[in-house]
C-alpha positions in Angstrom: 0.0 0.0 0.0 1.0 3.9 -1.0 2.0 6.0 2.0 0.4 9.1 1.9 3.4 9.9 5.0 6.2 9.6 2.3 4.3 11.5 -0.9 6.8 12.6 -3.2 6.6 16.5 -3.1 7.2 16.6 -7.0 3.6 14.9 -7.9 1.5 17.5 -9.4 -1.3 17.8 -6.8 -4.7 15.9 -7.4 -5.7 12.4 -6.5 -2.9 10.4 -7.6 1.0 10.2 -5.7 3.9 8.0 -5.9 5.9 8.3 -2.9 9.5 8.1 -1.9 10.1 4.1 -1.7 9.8 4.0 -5.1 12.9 2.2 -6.9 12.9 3.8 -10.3 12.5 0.5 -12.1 10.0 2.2 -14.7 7.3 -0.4 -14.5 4.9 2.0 -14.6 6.2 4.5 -16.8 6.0 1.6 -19.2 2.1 0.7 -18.6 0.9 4.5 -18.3 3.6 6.9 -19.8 1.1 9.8 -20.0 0.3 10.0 -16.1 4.1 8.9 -15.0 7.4 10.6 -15.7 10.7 10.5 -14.4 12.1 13.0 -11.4 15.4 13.2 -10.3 15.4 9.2 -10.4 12.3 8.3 -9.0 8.9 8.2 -11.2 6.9 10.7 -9.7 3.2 11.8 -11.1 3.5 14.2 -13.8 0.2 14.5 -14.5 -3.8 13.4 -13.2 -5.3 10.7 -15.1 -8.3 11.1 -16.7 -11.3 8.8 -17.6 -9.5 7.4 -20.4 -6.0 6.9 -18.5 -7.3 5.3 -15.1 -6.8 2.1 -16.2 -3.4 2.4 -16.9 -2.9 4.2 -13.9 -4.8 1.1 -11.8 -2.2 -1.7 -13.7 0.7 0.5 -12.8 0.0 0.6 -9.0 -0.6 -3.0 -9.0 2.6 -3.6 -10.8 4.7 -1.2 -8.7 6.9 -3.4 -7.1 7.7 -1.4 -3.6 3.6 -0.7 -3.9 4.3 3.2 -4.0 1.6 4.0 -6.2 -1.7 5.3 -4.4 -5.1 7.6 -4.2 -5.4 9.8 -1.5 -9.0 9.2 -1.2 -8.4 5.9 1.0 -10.6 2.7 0.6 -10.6 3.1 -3.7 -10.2 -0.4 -5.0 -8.8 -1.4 -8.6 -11.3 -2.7 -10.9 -11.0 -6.6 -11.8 -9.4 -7.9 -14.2 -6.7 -6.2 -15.1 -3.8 -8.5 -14.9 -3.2 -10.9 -16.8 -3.5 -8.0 -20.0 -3.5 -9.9 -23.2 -0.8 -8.3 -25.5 -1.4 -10.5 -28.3 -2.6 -14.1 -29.3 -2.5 -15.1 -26.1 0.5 -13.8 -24.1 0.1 -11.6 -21.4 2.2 -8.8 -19.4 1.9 -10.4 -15.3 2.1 -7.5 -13.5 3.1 -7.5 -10.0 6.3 -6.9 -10.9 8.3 -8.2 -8.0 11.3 -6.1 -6.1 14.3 -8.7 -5.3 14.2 -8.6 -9.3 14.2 -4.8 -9.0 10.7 -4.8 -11.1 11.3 -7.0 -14.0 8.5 -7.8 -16.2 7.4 -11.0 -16.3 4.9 -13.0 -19.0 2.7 -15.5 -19.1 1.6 -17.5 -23.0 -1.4 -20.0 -23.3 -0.9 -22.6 -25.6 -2.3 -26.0 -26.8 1.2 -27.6 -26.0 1.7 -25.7 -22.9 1.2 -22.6 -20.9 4.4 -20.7 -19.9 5.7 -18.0 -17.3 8.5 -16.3 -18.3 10.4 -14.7 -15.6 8.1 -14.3 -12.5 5.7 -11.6 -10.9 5.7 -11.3 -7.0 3.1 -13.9 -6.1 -0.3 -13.1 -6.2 -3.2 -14.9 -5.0 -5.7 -13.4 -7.7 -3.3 -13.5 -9.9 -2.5 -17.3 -9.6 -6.3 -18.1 -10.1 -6.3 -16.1 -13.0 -3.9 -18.2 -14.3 -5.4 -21.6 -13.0 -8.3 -20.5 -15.5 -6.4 -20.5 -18.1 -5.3 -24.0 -17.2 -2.1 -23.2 -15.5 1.2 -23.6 -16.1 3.4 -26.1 -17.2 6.7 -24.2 -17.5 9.0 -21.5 -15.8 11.2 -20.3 -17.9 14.1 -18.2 -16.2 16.0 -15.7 -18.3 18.4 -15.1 -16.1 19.6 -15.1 -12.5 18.4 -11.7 -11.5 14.9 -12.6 -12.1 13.7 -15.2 -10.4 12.0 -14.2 -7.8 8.7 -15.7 -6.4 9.6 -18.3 -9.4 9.8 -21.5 -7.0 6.3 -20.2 -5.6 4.9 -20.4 -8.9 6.0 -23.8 -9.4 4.8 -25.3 -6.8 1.7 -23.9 -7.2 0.8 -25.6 -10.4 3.7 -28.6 -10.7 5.2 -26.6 -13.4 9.0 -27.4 -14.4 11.3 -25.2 -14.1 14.4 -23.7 -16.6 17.7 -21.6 -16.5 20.8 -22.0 -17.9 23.0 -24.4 -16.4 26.1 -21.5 -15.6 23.2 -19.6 -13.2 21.7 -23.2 -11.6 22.8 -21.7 -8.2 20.0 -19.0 -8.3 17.2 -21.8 -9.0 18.2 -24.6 -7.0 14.2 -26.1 -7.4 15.0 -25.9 -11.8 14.3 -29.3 -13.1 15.6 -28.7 -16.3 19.0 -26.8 -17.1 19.9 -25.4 -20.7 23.3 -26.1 -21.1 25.3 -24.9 -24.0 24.9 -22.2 -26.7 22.8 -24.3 -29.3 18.9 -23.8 -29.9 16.9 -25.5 -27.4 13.4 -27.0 -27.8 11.2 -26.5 -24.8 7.7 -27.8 -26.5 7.4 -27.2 -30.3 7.6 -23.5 -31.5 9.2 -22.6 -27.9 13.1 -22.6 -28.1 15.6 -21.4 -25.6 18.6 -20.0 -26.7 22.0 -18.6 -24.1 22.8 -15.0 -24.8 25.4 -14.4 -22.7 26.3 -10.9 -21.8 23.8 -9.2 -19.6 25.2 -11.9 -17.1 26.7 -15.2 -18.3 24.3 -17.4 -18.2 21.5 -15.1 -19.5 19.0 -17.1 -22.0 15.8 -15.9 -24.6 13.1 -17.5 -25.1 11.3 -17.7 -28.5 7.7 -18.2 -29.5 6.4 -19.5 -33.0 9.4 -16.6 -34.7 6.9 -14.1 -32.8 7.8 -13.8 -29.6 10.8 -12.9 -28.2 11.1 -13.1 -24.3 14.5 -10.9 -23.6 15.4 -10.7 -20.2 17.5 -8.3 -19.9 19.5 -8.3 -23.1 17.6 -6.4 -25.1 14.4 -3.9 -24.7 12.8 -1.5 -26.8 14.0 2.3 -25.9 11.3 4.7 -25.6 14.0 7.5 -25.8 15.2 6.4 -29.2 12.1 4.6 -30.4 14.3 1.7 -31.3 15.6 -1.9 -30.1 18.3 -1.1 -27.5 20.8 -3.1 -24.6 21.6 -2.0 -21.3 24.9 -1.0 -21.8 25.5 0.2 -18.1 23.7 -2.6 -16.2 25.8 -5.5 -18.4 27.1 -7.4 -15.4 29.4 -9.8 -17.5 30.6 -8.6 -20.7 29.6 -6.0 -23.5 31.7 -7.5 -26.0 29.9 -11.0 -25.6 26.3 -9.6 -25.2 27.1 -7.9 -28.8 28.1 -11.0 -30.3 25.2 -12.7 -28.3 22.8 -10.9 -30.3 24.6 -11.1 -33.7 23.9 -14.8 -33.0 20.2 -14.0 -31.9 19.7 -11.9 -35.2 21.0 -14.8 -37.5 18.8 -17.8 -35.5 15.9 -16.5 -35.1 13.4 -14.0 -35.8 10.5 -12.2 -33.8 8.0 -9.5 -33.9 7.7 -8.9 -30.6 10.4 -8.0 -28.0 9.4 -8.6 -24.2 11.5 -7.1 -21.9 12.5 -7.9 -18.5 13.5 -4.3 -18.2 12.7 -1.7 -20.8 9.3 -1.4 -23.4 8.2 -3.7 -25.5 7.3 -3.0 -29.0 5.9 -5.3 -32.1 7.1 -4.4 -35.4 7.4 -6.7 -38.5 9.9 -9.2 -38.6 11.7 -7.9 -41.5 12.0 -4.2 -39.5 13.2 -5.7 -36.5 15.8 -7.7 -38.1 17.1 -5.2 -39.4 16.7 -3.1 -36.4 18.8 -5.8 -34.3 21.6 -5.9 -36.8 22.0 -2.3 -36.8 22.2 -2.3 -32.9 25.1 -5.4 -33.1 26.9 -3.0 -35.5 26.5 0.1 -32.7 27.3 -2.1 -30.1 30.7 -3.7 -31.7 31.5 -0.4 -33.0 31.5 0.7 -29.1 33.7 -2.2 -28.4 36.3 -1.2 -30.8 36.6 2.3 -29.6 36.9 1.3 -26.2 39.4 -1.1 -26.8 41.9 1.2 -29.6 41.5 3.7 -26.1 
C-alpha cells in the first residue's frame, strides 16, 4: 500500500501520488507513460489521469513493485481484471512486478502444448487463479539469475517445471531442467531457448512461434530512441559478448515482438526488427572497438 506519510513533493497535486520508496524501475512509466514521468530518479506523477488513463494508472500501482503507487481518497479499490492483460494471441504482461528482481517484467503465453511463465511476478493470490483459468502452467522459464523471484512459488503452485541455464543453476536450486550450452533448445514445439550471454553469463531468450521474443535483460525497446536497444550500463558480464550474443540472436531466429524484462516492448514486423537488431550489433561492436583502440 502507497504512503500518503512519504508523498513525493514533486507529484502534481490531485488524487494520484507516488511516494518516496519507489525504486525507479520504470514499470509504470511503461504501462501508463502519459500520467508517470521520471524525477530526479524516481517516477513521480507528472500528471492526473483522466477517464480514459485510469486504467493504466490502476495496472501500474498494481505492478509497482515497492507498492508506492496510491489515491489519496483511502478505501478506492482497482477494478478486476486487469492483470493478466493480453498483449497479443495469447500472451500476457503479469504485473506485480516483484522487487528482489528490481521490477522485471514478467509474461505469461497460453498454448495448446503448454502454458508458460516467463520470468516471474511477486506472487499473487488473484493472480494465480487467473492463471489456474487459463489452465495453468506447465513451464517456468528463467532468463536469467536476477529474475527469479517468487519463481519456486509459482512452481509449486501448479507442478510446473522449471528452466535456467546451467552456468546460473545456483540461483534456482528447485529448476528441473538446465539449458546447457549455446545451441537452440526445444522446450515444447515452436518454444526454443537460446543462451545469450552478456547481460550476465548465463542469460538465456526464449522464442515463441518466430513471434515472440522473451528478452530478459538483453535487449528492450528504448522509448527514448524509439528503437531496439541493450543496457549498456547494467551488463554485469561482458559488452563485448552480449554484442556477439545478439549477432547470434539476429542470425537464429526472428521475432515480432520483443518482451523485456527491463525496458518497453514493442511489435514491429519481422523484416523491420531484423534489421533493427543488426543495426544495434553494428553500434554495439563499434563501441567495443573504440573502447578497446583507447
Amino acid at each position: 500500500m502507497a504512503r500518503l506519510d512519504l508523498v513525493n513533493p514533486a507529484n502534481v497535486p490531485g488524487e494520484w501520488y507516488v511516494d518516496t520508496r519507489c525504486i525507479d524501475c520504470d514499470a509504470c512509466r511503461q504501462i501508463a507513460g502519459d500520467v508517470f514521468a521520471d524525477d530526479a530518479g524516481l517516477s513521480i506523477v507528472a500528471a492526473q489521469p483522466g477517464p480514459d488513463d485510469e486504467q493504466a494508472a490502476w495496472r501500474a500501482s498494481l505492478a509497482c513493485p515497492t507498492q508506492s503507487i496510491g489515491t489519496r481518497t483511502l478505501h478506492r479499490r482497482p477494478p478486476p481484471g486487469l492483470f493478466p492483460q493480453e498483449l497479443d494471441d495469447g500472451v500476457f504482461y503479469c504485473g506485480y512486478n516483484h522487487e528482489a528482481s528490481f521490477g522485471a517484467n514478467a509474461f505469461f503465453a497460453v498454448r495448446p502444448e503448454g502454458n508458460f511463465l516467463v520470468d516471474s511476478p511477486r506472487w499473487n493470490r488473484r493472480l494465480a487463479d487467473s492463471i489456474a483459468s487459463f489452465g495453468g502452467i506447465r513451464h517456468v522459464l528463467l532468463t536469467h539469475q536476477d529474475d527469479v523471484a517468487d519463481a519456486h512459488r509459482w512452481a509449486e503452485r501448479f507442478d510446473a517445471r522449471v528452466w535456467i541455464h546451467a552456468i546460473e543453476a545456483d540461483a534456482a536450486p528447485f529448476a528441473t531442467d538446465l539449458i546447457d550450452g549455446f545451441e537452440l533448445v526445444e522446450i515444447q514445439p515452436a518454444l526454443h531457448a537460446l543462451a545469450i550471454p552478456g547481460h550476465t553469463r548465463g542469460s538465456t531468450a526464449f522464442v515463441l512461434e518466430d513471434k515472440f521474443l522473451f528478452s530478459g535483460d538483453s535487449l528492450y525497446w528504448s522509448r527514448d530512441s524509439n528503437d531496439l536497444a541493450a543496457h549498456r550500463h547494467a551488463t554485469w558480464y561482458s559488452w563485448s559478448e552480449q554484442a556477439r550474443s545478439l549477432e547470434r540472436l539476429a542470425h537464429t531466429c526472428r521475432f515480432e515482438w520483443v518482451l523485456a524484462g527491463h525496458g518497453d516492448r514493442c511489435r514491429r514486423p519481422a523484416d523491420e526488427m531484423h534489421a533493427r537488431l543488426i543495426a544495434l550489433v553494428g553500434r554495439m561492436s563499434d563501441d567495443v572497438g573504440t573502447r578497446r583502440r583507447r
